[in-house]
C-alpha atoms as an extended CHARMM CRD file, in Angstrom:
* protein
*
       101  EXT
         1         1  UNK       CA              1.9510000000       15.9430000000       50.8730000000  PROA      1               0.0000000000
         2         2  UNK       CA             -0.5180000000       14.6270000000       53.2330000000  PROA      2               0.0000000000
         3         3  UNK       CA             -2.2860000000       10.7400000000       52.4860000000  PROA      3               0.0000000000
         4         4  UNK       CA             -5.5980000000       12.6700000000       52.4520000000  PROA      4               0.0000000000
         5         5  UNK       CA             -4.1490000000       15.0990000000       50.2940000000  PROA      5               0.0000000000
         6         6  UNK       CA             -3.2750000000       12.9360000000       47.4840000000  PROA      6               0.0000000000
         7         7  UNK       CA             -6.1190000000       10.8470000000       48.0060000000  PROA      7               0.0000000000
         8         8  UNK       CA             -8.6300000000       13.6260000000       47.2520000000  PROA      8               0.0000000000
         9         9  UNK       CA             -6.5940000000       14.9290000000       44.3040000000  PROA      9               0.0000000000
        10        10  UNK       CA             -6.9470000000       11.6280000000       42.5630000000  PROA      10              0.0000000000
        11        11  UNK       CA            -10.2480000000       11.4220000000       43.2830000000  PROA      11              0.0000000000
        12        12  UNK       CA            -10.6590000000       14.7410000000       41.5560000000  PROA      12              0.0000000000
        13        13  UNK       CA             -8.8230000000       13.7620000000       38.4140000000  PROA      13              0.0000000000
        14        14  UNK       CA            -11.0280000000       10.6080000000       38.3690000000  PROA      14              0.0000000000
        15        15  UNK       CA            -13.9840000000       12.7800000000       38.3450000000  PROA      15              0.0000000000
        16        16  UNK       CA            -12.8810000000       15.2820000000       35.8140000000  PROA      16              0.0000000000
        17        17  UNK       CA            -11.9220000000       11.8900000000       33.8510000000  PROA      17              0.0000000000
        18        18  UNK       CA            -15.3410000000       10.8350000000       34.2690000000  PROA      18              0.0000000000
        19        19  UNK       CA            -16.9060000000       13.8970000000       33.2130000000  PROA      19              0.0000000000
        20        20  UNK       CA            -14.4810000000       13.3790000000       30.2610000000  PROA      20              0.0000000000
        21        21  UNK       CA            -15.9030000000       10.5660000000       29.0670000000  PROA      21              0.0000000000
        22        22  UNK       CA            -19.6710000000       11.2280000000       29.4010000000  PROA      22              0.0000000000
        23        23  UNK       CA            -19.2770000000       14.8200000000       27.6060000000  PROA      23              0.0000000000
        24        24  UNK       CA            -17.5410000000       12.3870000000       24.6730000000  PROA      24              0.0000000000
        25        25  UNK       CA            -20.2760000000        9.5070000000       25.0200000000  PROA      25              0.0000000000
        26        26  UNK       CA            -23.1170000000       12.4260000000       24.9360000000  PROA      26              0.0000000000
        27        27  UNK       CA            -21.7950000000       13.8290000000       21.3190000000  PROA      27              0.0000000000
        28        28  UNK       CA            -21.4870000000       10.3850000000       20.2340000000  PROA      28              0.0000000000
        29        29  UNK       CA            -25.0190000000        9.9930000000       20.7310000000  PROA      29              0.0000000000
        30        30  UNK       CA            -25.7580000000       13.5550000000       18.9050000000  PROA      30              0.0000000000
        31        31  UNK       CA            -23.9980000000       12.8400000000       16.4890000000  PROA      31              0.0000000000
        32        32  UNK       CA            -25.5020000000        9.1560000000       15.6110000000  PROA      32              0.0000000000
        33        33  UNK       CA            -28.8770000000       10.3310000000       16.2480000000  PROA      33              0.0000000000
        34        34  UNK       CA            -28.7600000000       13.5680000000       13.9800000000  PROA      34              0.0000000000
        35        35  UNK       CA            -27.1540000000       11.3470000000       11.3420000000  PROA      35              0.0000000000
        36        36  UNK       CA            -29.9920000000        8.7410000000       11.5500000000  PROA      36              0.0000000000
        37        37  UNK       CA            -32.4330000000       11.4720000000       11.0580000000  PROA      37              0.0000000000
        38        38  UNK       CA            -30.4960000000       12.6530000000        8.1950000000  PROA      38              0.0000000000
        39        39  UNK       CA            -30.9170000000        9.4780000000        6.5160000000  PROA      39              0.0000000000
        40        40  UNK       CA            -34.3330000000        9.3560000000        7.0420000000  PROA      40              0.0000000000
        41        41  UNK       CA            -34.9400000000       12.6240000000        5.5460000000  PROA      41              0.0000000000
        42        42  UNK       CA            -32.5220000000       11.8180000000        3.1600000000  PROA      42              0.0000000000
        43        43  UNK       CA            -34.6210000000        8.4410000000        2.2400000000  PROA      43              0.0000000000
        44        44  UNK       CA            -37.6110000000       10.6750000000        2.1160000000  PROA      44              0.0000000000
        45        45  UNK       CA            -36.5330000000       13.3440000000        0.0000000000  PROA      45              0.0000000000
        46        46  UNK       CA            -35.3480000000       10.8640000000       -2.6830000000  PROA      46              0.0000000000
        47        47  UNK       CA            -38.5550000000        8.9570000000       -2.9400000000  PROA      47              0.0000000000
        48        48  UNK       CA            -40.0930000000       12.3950000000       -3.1210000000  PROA      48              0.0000000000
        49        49  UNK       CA            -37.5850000000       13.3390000000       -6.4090000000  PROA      49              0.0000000000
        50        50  UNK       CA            -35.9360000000       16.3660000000       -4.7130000000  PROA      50              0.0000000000
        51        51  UNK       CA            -32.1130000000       16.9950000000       -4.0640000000  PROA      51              0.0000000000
        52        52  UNK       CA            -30.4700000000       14.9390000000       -1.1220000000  PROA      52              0.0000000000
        53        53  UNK       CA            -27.0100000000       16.5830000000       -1.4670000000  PROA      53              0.0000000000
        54        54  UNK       CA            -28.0670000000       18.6570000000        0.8470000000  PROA      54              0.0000000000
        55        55  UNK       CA            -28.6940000000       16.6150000000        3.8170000000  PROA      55              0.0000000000
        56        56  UNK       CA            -25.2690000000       14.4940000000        2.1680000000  PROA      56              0.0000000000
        57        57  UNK       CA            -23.0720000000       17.3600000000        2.5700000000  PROA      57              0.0000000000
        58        58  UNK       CA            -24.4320000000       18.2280000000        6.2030000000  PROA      58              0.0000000000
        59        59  UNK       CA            -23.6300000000       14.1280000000        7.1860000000  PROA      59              0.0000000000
        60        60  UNK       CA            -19.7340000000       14.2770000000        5.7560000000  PROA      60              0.0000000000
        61        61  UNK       CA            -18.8860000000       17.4420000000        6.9000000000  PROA      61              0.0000000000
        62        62  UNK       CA            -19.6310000000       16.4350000000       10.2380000000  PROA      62              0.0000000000
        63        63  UNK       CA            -17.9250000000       13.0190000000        9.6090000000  PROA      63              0.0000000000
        64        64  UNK       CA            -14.9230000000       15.2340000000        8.7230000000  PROA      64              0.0000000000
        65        65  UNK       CA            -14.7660000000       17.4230000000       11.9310000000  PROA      65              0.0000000000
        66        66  UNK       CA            -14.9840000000       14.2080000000       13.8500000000  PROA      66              0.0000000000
        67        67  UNK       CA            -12.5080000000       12.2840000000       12.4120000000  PROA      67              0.0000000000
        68        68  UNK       CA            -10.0120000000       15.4510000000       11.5420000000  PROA      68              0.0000000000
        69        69  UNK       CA            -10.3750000000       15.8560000000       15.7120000000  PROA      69              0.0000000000
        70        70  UNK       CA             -9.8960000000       12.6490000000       16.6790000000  PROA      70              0.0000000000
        71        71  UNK       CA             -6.4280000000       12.9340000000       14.3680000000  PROA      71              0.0000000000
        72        72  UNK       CA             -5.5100000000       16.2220000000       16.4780000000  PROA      72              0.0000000000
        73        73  UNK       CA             -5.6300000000       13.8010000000       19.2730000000  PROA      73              0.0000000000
        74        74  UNK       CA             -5.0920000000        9.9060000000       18.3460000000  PROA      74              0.0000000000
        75        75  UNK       CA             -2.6070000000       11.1190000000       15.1700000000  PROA      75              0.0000000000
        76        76  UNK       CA             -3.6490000000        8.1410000000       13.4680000000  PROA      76              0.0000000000
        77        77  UNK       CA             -3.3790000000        7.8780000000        9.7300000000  PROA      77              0.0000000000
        78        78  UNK       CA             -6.8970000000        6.1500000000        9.0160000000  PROA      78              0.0000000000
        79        79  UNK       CA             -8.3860000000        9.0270000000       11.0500000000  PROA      79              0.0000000000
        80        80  UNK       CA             -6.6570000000       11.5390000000        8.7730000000  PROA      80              0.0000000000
        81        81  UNK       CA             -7.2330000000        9.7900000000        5.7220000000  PROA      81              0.0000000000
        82        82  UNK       CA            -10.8630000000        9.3610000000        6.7140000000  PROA      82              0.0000000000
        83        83  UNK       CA            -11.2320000000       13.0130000000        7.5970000000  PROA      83              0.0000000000
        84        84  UNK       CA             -9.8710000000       14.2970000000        4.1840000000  PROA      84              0.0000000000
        85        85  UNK       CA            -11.9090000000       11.4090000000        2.0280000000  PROA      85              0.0000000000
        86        86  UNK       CA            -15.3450000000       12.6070000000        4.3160000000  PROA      86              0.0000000000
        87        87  UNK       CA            -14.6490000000       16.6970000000        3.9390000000  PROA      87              0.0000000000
        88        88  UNK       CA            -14.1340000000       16.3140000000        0.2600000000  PROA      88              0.0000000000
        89        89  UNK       CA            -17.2870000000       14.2160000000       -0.3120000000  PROA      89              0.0000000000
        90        90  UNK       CA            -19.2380000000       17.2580000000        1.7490000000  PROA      90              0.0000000000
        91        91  UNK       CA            -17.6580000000       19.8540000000       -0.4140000000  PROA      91              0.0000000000
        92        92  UNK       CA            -18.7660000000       18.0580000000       -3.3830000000  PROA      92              0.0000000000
        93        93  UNK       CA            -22.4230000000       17.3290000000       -2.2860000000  PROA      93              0.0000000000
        94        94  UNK       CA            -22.1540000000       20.8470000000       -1.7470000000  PROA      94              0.0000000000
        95        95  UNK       CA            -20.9930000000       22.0340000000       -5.2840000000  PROA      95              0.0000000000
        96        96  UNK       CA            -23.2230000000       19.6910000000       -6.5420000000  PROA      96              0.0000000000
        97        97  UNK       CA            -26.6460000000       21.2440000000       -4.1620000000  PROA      97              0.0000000000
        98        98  UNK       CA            -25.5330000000       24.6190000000       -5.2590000000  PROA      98              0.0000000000
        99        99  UNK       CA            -25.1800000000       24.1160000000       -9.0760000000  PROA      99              0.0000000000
       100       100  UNK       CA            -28.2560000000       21.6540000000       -9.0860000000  PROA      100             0.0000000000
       101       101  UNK       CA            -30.7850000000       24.6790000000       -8.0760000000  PROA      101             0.0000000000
């Protein structure tokens, strides 16, 4: 293989590696944001006197998917223990939503 050759190829992985890590930065910041807003809705509900479990349930489950995918990838324990501990917590807030209505 050619110098140029290899030198463009890297410089193609770097940019897919780039991409990479903005598409993972970008959900990051979904993610934080919608669970900020969650809160606050969360915050309001409760001083209102209605449910929360709800908006609870919506804010673990996606805590679960996150850290049950970052376990697919990392297989770290803590990610896998925090992944089970957040998914039952949403299934609960859930149980508790549905029988609370």
């Amino acid at each position: 293989m050619k110098k140029e050759d290899i030198l463009k190829k890297a410089q193609e992985e770097n940019a897919d590696e780039m991409e990479r890590f903005i598409e993972d930065k970008s959900m990051i910041w979904a993610f934080t944001i919608m669970a900020l807003c969650l809160i606050a809705f969360t915050i309001v509900k409760r001083e209102m006197g209605q449910n929360t479990f709800d908006f609870t349930a919506t804010i673990a489950a996606g805590a679960s998917v996150m850290n049950f995918y970052r376990y697919t990838k990392l297989r770290n324990g803590k990610t896998l223990f925090a992944g089970i501990i957040t998914g039952v917590g949403a299934v609960l807030c859930l149980i508790f939503f549905i029988t609370s209505h």
